[in-house]
N, C-alpha and C positions, 0 to 999 in steps of 0.2 A: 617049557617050564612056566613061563608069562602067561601065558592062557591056561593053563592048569591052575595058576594060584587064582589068576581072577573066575575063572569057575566056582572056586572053592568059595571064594571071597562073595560070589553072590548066592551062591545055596546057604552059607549063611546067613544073611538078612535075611534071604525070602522063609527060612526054618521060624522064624518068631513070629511073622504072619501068618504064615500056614498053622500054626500051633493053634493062634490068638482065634482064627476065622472056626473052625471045628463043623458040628453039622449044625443047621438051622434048626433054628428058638421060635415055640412059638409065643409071641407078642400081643396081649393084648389092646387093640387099639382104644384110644377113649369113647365111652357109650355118646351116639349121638341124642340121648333121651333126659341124660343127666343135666340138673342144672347145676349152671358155674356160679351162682351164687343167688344168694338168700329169695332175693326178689328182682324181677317179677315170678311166679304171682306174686298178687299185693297179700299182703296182711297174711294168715295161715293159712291162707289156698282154700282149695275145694276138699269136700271128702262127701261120702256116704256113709249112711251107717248100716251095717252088718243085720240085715235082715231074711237072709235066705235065699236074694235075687240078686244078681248083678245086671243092672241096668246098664245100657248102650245107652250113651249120651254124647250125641253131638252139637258143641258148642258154637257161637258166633257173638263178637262182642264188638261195638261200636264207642269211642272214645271219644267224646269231645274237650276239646283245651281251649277254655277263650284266655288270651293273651291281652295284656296292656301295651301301653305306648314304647316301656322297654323291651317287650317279650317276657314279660315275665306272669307265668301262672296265675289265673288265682280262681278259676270258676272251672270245674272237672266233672262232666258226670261220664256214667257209661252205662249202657245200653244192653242187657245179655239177652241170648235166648238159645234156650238149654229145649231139647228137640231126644225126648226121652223114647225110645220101642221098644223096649222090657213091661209086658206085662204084670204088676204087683204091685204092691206098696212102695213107699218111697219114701226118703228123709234126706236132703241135700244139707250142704252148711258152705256157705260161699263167705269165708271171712276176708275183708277189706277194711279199711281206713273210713266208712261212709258215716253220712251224716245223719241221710233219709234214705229208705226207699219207695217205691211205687209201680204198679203192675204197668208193666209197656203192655202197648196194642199190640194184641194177638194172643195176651196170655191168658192161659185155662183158668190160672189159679192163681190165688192173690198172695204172694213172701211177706214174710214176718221178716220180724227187724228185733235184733237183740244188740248188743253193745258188739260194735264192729263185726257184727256177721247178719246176712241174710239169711233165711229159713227156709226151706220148699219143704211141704209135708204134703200127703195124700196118698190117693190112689188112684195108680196108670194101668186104664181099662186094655189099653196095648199099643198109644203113642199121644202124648201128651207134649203139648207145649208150655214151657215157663219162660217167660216172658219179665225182665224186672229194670226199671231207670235207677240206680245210683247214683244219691250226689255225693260225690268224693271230698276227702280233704284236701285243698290242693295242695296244702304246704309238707301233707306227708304224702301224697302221691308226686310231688315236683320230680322227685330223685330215683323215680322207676317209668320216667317216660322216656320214649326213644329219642325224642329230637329235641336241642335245646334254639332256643330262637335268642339272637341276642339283636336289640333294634340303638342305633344310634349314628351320631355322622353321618346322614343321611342316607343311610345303609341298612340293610335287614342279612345279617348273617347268618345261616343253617347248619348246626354241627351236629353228628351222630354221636348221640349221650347211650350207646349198648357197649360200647367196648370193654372189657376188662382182662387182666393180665392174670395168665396162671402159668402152670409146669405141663410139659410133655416130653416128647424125647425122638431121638433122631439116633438111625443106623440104617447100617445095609440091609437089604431086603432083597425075597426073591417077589416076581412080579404080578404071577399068575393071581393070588389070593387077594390083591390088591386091585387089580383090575376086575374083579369079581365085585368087591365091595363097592368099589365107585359107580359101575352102573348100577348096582343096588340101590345107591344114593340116589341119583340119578331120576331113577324110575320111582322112586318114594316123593321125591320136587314133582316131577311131572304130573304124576296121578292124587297128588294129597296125602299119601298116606304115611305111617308114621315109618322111619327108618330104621332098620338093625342094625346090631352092632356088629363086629367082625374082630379079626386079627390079621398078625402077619408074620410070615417064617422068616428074620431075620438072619445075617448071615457074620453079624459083627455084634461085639458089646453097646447093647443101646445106650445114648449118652442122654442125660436130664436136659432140659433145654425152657428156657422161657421165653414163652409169645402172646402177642395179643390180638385177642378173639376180638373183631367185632360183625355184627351182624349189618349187611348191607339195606341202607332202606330203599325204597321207594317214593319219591313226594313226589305228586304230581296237582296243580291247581294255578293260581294265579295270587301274587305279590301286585299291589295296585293295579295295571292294567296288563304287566306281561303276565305270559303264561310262563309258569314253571315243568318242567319235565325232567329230571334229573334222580339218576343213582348216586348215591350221596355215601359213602365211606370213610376213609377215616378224618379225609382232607375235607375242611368246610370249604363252603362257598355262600358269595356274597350276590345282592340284588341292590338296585335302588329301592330307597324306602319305598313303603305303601302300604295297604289295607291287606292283612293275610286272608287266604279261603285257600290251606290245603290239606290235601289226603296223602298219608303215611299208613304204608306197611313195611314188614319188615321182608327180603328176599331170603329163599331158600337157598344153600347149596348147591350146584349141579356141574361138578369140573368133568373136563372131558381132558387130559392129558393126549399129549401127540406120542404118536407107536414107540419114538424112538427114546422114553422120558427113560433114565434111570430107575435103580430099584427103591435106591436110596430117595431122590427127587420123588420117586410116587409114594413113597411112605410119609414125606412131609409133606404134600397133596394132601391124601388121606387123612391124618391127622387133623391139619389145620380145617378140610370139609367140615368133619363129625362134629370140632368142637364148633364151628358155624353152626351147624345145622344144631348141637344143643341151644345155642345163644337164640336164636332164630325162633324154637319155639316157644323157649319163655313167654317172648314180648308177645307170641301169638295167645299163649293161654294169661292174657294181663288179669283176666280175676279168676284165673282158676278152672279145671274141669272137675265135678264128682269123678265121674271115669274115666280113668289114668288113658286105656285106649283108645279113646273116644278123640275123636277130629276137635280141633281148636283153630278158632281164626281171631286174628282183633286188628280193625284199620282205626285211623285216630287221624280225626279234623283240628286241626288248628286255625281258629280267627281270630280278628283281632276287635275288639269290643272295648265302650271304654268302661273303668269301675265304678261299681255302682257308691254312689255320694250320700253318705250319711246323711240326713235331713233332719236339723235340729228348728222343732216348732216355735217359734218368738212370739213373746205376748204380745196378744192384739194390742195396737195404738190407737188410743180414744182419740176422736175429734173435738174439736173446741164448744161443741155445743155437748157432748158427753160431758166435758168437764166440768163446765160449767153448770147442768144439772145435778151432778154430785156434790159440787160445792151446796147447791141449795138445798138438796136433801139433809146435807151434813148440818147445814143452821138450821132448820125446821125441827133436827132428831137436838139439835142443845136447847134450842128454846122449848120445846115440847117437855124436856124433861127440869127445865127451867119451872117455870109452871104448875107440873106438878108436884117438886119442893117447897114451890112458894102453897099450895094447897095443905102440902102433908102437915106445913108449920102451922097455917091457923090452927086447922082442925084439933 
């Protein structure tokens, strides 16, 4: 009779699990294409205008950041070159924060410049190079760079400025569809190209959850005499002071989970990758591509320079023999005009 009731007693609890679990949901997972916020890119991005072609455009952008004695911005330009092989007309609009621009070395064709956007117009005989330097605001591009440098106590500190906080969500999951997507990922890091999106047959009520994305960078160069070489996340790290020279990119996703991971653990794998690998491209397209398909890269140098000093011109300082010519000039023009008074009165 004691084991008959504790039978009884647990086919009840396991009866609201068994109800709750039912047959697998499928899930969609976050797009790893989507941006988690505004900017980067800077200012309204890139676009084309609707002319009958779709141009293949792939992009590469060069960022420099000279830094002062605190780390702190204030001279930005960057560097693009847009690498078009659609035959046809063509109309780009690269909007940014910029001040100037100017055709870099190598380019076919010379960009217009209108209030915060760049121009490309022409015609692409079947591959064409645009080539352009932007010099940036720094104070409004400050807040869409990936690394923030902070310099004092004789220390140079390096902290990852991608991070930011959104929603996703966490449940069981079955495995198969998930391990599909990952090497997807995977082989999208490897090869460059851009990644798809997926889902996932869950096997429980997915639950809302909040985490924070950031994109891992890359710095590699030299702080005064050492060399720097470090993947930089969400935890800064410090140097002794010195003179900056470094290069930053941002890393791609690429988890490889061990056989025996959960369904549940590889779904918040998954997850956490795609919204990486969205964050991840942002900073790569920092001014934008015309073509949403098209490859993006952008590395970003930081040195340290000092600001350039107003130069306020001070009036020349006469010498004592100046002066004193001017003094005699000055009695020569009284009695000169002494004189002819004394004339105008005879007359």
């Amino acid at each position: 009779m004691t084991r008959a009731l504790v039978g009884l007693a647990l086919l009840a609890l396991a009866a609201p699990v068994a109800a709750s679990a039912g047959p697998p949901r499928l899930a969609a997972l976050p797009s790893p294409l989507a941006a988690l916020s505004a900017t980067p890119p800077l200012g309204t991005g890139a676009s084309a205008a609707a002319e009958g072609v779709r141009h293949h455009i792939d992009s590469t952008t060069r960022v420099r950041v000279a830094v002062d004695r605190h780390g702190t911005p204030f001279a930005v330009t960057a560097t693009q070159r847009l690498v078009v092989s659609q035959p046809g007309d063509y109309y780009f609009t690269i909007g940014a924060p910029l001040t100037d621009v100017e055709p870099a070395y190598g380019s076919q064709s010379t960009p217009g410049l209108r209030t915060a956007t760049i121009i490309w117009a022409g015609f692409n005989p079947g591959k064409r190079v645009l080539a352009a330097r932007a010099t940036l605001d720094p104070v409004a591009v400050a807040g869409s760079l990936p690394l923030r440098v902070s310099i004092g106590g004789g220390k140079v500190t390096l902290a990852n400025a991608t991070g930011i906080t959104t929603t996703a969500f966490t449940a069981d999951a079955l495995k198969p569809q998930l391990e599909v997507f990952l090497a997807a990922l995977r082989r999208a890091t490897r090869t460059g190209s851009a990644p798809t999106g997926g889902g996932a047959l869950v096997t429980s009520q997915p639950v809302q959850t909040t985490v924070r994305v950031i994109a891992p960078l890359r710095v590699t160069g030299t702080i005064g005499s050492r060399p720097v070489d470090v993947r930089l996340g969400a935890k800064p790290v410090s140097f002794p002071a010195g003179r900056l020279r470094l290069l930053v990119s941002v890393v791609h996703p690429a988890p490889n989970p061990p056989a025996g991971t959960s369904g549940r653990k590889l779904l918040d794998i998954a997850v956490g990758a795609s919204l990486e690998s969205a964050r991840a491209r942002q900073y790569d397209s920092f001014l934008g591509n015309p073509d949403p398909s098209g490859s993006s890269s952008s590395t970003f140098s930081y040195v340290s320079e000092p600001r350039p000093v107003a130069v306020v011109s001070a009036a020349p300082r006469q010498s004592g023999h100046d002066r004193f010519g001017l003094l005699l000039w000055a009695c020569g023009g009284v009695a000169a005009l002494a004189g002819g008074a004394l004339a105008w009165s005879r007359a």
